[in-house]
N, C-alpha and C positions, 0 to 999 in steps of 0.2 A: 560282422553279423552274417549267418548264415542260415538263410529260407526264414526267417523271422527269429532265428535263433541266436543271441546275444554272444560273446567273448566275453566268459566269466576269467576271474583268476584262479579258481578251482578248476576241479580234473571234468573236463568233457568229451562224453565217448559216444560214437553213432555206433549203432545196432549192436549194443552189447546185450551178451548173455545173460540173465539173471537166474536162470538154474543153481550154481554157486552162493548166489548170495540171500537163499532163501532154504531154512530145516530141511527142507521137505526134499531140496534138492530136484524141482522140475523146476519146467518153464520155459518158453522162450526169449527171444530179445526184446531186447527196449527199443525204438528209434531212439531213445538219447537216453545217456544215463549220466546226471549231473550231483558231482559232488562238492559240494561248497567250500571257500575257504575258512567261513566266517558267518556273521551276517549280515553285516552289509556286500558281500557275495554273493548274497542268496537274495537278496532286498532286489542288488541292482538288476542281476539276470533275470529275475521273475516282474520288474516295475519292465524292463526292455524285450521281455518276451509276447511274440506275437497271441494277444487274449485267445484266438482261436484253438491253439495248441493245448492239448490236456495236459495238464501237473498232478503229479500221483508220487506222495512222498514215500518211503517206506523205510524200517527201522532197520534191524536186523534178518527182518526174515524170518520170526519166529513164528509168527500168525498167519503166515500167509499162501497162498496156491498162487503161480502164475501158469496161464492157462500154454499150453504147448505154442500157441500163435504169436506169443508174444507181448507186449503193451504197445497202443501207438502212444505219442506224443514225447514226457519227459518226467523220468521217472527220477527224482531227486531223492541220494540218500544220505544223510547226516555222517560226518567221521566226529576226525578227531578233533576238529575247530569246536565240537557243539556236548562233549564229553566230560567239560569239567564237573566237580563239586567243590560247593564250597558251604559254609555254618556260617549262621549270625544266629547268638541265641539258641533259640527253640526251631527255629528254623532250618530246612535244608536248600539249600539251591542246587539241582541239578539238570546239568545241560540235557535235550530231548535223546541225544546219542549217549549217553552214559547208562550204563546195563544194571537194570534192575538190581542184581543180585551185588552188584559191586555198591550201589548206593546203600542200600540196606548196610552192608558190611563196613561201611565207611562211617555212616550215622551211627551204628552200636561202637563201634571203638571212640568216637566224641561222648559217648551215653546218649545216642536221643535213639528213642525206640519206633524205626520204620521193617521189622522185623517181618512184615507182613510180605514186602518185594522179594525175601530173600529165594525165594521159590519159583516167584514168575519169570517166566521164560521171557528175554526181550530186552527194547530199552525202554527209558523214559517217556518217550513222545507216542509211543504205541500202547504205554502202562494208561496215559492219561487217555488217550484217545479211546482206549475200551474201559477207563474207569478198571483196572485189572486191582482185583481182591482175592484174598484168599484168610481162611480162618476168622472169615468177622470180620475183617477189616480191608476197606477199599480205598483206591485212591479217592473218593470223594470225602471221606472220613477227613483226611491230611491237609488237602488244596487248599494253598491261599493264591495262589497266581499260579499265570500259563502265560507263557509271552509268545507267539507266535507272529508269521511274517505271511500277508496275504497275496493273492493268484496276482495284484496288480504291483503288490511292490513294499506294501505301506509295514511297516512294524507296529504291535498292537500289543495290549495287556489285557487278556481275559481273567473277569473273575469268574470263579466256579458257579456261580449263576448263570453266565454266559456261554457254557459249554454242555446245562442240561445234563449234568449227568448222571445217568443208570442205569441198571445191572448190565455188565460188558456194553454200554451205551454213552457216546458224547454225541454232540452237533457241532460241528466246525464245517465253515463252508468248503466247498470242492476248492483244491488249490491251495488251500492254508497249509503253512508247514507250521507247525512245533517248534521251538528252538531250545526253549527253555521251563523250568519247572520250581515252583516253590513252596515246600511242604511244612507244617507245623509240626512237630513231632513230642511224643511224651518224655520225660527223661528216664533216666533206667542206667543201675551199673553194666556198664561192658561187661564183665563176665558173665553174668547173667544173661541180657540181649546172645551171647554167641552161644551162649549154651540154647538158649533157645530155639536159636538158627540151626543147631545140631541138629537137634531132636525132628525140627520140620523137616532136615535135609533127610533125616532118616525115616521118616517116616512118607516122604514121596516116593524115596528110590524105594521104598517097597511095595509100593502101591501102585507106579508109572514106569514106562518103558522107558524111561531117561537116558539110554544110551541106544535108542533106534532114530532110524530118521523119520520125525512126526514133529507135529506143529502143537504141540499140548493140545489142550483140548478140545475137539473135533464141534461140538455141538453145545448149546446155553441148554442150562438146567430151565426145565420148564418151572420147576419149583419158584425161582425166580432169585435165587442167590447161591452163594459158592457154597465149601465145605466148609463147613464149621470148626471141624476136627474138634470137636465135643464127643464126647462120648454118646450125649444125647442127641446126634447130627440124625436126621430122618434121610433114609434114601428114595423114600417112594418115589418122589418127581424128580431124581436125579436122572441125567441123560444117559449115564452106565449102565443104570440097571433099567431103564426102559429098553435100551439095547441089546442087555442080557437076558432078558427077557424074553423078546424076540425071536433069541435062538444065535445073536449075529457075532458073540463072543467068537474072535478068531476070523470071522468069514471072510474072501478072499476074491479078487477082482482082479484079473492079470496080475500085477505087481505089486496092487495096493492091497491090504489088508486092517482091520478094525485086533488092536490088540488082543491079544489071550491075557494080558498080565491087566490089561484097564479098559475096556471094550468101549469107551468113547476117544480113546486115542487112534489117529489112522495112522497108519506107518506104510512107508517106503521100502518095502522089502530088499527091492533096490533097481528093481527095473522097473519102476513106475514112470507113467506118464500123467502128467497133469489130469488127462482125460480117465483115467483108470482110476485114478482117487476123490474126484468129482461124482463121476459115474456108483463108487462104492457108496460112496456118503450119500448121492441122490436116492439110492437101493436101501441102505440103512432108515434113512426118513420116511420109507414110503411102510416099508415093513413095520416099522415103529409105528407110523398111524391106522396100520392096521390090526394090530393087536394092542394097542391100549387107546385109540383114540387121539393122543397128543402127536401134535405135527412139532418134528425136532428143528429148531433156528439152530443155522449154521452160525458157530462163532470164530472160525477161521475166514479169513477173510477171500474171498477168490476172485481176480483182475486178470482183465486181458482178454484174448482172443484165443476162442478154438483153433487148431493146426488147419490148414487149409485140406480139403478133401482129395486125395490120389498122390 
């Protein structure tokens, strides 16, 4: 043990980088960046870690801003211990590390229809954590279990009552990690589910900057749900075109900028700093409330500490 910090059997690193391991590509260091072997890896280091110390789990990185300062405490991220899938039935099991898009792809080739993940950027544990939806359908639609491991150690079964969840919105206490995910699914032939998968994939990359550095979608629809991708989808309260509205399609911040091709995407031009895409997005909310009234919620998530000043 060291300064209240445990000897896991997983990988443990003092003042690592997390610029790499987040879309967006900023950020500064962790004091600890903990990667588990298991779960009872992750049970024991968090039941032996000192309570005072913060626990801030995070997925892939696909949602997320880490501010140029840093995270203090210990930033735990899920590999490949926590990645699997497996079917029983109608159902999916999937580990809180296992990526969206690969579950979805893995369910349509057994026939069960989770065709909705095939698009969302991330993994499991960040899908359930913001309830991530797309076309009508959310994780809260799917959820039968969430198994998560709490700030003091304990392993737990949450039912989807116990997680509150709505639009881009769960409740899990500070500390809790995700581990695990169990979803009910409709059935459907495989050809079909992949065709479908097609048509969504085609129909994002022409819509989203899918090959810049950005975190999907920058701000929640005040409307109060995703795209339908109906024909008859309403844009009025969508965050884009309040945006475009605005005037902010394109506009630019040192490094960070609000896309041309999807204007609620921020992107990483490439010399952004944490504080240059914070700072745009704070600019964007301010100007949106002043030309139509609605104040934009941030749905990327932003942790850490400003850079120290000089």
């Amino acid at each position: 043990m060291n300064d209240g910090i445990p000897t896991p059997r997983g990988a443990l690193t003092a003042d690592r980088p997390l610029a790499d391991l987040t879309w967006l590509r900023v950020g500064g260091p962790a004091d600890w960046l903990f990667q588990p072997a298991d779960v009872a890896d992750l049970a024991d280091f968090l039941h032996g870690l000192d309570p005072a110390i913060a626990v801030f789990p995070i997925g892939v990185g696909s949602n997320l801003i880490v501010r140029d300062g840093g995270m203090r405490g210990v930033v735990i991220r899920l590999g490949r211990g926590f990645n699997g899938i497996a079917f029983d039935g109608d159902r999916v099991i999937a580990g809180a590390a296992a990526l969206d898009a690969h579950v979805a792809r893995k369910a349509a080739e057994q026939g069960l229809d989770l065709t909705f993940l095939r698009t969302i950027p991330g993994a499991i544990g960040g899908a359930v954590r913001m309830n991530a939806g797309c076309y009508g359908s959310y994780v809260a639609d799917h959820l039968v279990e969430a198994r998560a491991v709490t700030r003091d150690g304990r392993e737990v079964v949450l039912a989807p009552g116990d997680l509150r969840l709505a639009y881009r919105h769960s409740e899990l206490p500070d500390g809790w990690v995700l581990t695990q995910a169990t979803f009910r699914a409709e059935r459907g032939d495989p050809a079909a589910l992949a065709a479908k998968m097609a048509d969504q994939l085609a129909r994002r990359d022409a819509s989203q900057p899918t090959k810049e550095r950005t975190a999907g979608s920058t701000f929640r629809n005040p409307a109060g749900f995703s795209s339908t991708g109906r024909a008859d989808d309403s844009h009025e309260l969508k965050a884009w075109s309040l945006i475009d509205a605005a005037g902010l399609r394109g506009h630019r911040l040192g490094g960070a900028q609000m896309s041309e091709k999807h204007p609620n995407f921020l992107l990483n031009t490439g010399a952004a700093t944490a504080a240059d895409l914070e700072a745009l997005g704070e600019l964007v909310r301010e100007k949106v409330r002043q030309t139509s009234g609605h104040l934009l919620q941030w749905e990327v998530i932003r942790v850490g500490e400003p850079a120290l000043a000089g």
